[in-house]
BADREN-677523 format. One line per 10 residues: their letters; for each residue x, y, z of N, C-alpha, C, O. Coordinates in nm, 2 decimals. Layout:
BEGIN
a = X:Y:Z:X:Y:Z:X:Y:Z:X:Y:Z ~ ...
***
This chain:
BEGIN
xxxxxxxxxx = 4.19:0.45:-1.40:4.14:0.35:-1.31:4.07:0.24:-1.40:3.97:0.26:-1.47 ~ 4.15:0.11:-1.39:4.08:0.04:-1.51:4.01:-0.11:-1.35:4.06:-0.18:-1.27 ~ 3.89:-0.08:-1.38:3.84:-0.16:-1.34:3.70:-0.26:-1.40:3.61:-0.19:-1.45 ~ 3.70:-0.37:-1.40:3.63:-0.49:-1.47:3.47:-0.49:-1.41:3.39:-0.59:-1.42 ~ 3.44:-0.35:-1.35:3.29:-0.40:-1.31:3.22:-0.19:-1.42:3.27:-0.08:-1.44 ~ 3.12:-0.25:-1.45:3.07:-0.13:-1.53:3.00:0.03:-1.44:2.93:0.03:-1.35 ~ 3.04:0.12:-1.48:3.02:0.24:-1.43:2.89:0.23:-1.37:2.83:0.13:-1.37 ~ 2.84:0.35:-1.31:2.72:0.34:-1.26:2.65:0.40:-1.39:2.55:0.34:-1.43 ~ 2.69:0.50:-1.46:2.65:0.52:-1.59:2.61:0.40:-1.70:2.52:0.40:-1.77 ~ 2.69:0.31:-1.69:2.65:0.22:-1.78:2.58:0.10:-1.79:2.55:0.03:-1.89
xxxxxxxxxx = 2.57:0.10:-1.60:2.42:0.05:-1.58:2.29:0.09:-1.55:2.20:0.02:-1.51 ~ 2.28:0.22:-1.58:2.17:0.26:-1.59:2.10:0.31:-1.46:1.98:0.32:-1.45 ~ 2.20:0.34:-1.35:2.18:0.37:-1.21:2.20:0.48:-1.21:2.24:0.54:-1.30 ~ 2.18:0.53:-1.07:2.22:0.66:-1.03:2.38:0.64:-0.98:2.44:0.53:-1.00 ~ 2.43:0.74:-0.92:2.59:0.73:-0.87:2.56:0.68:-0.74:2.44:0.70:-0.71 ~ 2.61:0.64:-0.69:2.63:0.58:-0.53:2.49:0.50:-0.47:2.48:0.49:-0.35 ~ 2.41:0.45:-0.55:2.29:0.39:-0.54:2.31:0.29:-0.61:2.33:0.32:-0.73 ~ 2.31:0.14:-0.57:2.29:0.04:-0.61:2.13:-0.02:-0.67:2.06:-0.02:-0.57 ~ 2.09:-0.04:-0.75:1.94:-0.09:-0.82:1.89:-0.17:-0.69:1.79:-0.14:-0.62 ~ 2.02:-0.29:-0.68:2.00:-0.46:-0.61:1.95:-0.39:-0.48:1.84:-0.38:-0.44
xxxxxxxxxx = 2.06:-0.34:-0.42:2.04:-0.31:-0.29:1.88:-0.19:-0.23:1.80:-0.21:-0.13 ~ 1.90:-0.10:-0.32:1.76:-0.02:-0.32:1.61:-0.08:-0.32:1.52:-0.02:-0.27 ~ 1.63:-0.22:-0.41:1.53:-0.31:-0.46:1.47:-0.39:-0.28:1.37:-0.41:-0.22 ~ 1.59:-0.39:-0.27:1.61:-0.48:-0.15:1.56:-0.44:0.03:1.50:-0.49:0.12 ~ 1.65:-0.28:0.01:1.55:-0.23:0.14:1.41:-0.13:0.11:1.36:-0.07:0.20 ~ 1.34:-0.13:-0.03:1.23:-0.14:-0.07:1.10:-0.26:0.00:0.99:-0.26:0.05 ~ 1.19:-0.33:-0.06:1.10:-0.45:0.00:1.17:-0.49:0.16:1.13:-0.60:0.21 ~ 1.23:-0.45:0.22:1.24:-0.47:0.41:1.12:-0.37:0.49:1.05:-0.37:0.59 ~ 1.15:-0.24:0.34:1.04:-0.18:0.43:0.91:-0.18:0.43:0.84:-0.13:0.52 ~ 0.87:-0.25:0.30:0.70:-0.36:0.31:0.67:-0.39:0.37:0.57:-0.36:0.43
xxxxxxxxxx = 0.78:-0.51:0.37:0.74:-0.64:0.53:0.74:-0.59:0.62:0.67:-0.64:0.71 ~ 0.81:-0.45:0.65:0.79:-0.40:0.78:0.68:-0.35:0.82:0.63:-0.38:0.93 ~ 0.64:-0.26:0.76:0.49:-0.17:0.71:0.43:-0.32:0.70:0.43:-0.36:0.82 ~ 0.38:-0.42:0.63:0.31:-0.50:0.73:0.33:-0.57:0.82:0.24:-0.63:0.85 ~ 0.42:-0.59:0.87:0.45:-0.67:1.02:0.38:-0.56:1.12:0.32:-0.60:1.21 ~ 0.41:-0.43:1.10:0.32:-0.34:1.19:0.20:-0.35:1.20:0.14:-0.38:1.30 ~ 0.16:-0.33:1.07:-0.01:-0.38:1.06:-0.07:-0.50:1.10:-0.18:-0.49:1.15 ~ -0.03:-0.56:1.10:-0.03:-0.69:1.14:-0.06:-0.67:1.29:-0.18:-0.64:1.31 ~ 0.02:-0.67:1.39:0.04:-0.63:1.51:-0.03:-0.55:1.56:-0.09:-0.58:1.67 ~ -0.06:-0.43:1.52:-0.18:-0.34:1.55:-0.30:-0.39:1.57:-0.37:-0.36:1.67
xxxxxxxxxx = -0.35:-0.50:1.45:-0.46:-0.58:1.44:-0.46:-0.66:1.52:-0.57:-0.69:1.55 ~ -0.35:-0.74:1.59:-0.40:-0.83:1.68:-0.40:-0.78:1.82:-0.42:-0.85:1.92 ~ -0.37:-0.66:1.82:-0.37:-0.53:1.95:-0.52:-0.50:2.00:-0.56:-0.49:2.11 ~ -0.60:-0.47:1.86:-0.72:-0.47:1.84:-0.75:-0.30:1.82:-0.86:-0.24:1.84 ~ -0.62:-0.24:1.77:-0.62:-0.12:1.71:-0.67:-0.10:1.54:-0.63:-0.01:1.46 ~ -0.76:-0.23:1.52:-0.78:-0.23:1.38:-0.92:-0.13:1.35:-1.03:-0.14:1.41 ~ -0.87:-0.06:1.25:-1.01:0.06:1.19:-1.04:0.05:1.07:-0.96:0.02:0.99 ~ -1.15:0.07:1.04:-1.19:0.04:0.92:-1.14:0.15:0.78:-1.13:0.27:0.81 ~ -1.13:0.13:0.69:-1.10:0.24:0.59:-1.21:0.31:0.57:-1.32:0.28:0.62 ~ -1.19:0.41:0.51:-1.28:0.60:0.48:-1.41:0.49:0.41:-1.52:0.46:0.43
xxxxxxxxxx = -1.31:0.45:0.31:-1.38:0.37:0.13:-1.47:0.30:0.19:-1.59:0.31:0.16 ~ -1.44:0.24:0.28:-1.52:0.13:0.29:-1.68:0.18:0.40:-1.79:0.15:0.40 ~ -1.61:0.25:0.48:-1.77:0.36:0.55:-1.87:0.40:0.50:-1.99:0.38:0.53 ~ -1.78:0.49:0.37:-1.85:0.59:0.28:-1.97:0.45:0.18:-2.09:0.47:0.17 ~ -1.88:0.31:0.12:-1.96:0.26:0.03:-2.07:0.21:0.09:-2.18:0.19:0.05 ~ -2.00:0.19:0.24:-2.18:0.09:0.30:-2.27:0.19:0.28:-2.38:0.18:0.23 ~ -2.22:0.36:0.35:-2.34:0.48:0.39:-2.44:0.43:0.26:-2.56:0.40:0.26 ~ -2.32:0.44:0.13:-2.40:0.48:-0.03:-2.48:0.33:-0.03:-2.59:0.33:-0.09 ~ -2.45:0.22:0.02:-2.58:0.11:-0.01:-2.67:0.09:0.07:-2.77:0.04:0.03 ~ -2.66:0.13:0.24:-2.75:0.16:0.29:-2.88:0.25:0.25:-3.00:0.23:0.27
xxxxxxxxxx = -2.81:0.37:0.18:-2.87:0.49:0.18:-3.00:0.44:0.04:-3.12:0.44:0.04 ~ -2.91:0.40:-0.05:-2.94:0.38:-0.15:-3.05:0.23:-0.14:-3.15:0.23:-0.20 ~ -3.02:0.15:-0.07:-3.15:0.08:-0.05:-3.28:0.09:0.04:-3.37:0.02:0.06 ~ -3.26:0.20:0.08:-3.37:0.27:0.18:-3.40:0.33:0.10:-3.51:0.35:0.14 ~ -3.39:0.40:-0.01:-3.45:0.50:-0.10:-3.54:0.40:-0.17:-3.67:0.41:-0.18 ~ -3.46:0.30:-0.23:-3.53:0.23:-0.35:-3.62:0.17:-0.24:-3.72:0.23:-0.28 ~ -3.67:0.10:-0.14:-3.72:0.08:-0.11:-3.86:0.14:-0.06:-3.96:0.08:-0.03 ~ -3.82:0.29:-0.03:-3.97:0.42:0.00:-4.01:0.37:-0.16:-4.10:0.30:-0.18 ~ -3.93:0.41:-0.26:-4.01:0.43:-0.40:-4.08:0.30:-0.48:-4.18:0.29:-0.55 ~ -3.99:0.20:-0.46:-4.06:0.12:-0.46:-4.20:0.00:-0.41:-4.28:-0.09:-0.46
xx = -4.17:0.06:-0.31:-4.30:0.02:-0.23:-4.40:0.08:-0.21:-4.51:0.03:-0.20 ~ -4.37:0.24:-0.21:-4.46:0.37:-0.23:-4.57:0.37:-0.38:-4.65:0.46:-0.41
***
């Protein structure tokens, strides 16, 4: 089979997986993942992250402390 386009081997791909094309619905499914998000948020199903709960608790917590001790 003599054909003018290079193996999958010798571009460095897997067999029956295109790089371009892989690259390509990688990134459809981004936009999609946020177009969802997106939508959710203007639904008003938006929640806050773990991270971000836990850092207020820790400067909350932690400026009520400093302030017993240093005012004490």
């Amino acid at each position: 089979m003599n054909t003018s386009e290079p193996s999958d081997r010798d571009r460095g791909g897997r067999p029956g997986r295109d790089s371009g094309t892989e690259k390509l619905n990688w990134i459809d499914r981004r936009r999609e993942k946020i177009r969802a998000e997106i939508e959710r948020n203007r639904r008003g199903e938006y929640t806050v992250p773990t991270w971000v709960l836990a850092a207020a608790l820790v400067i909350i917590v932690g400026a009520w402390l400093a302030l017993i001790f240093l005012a004490g």
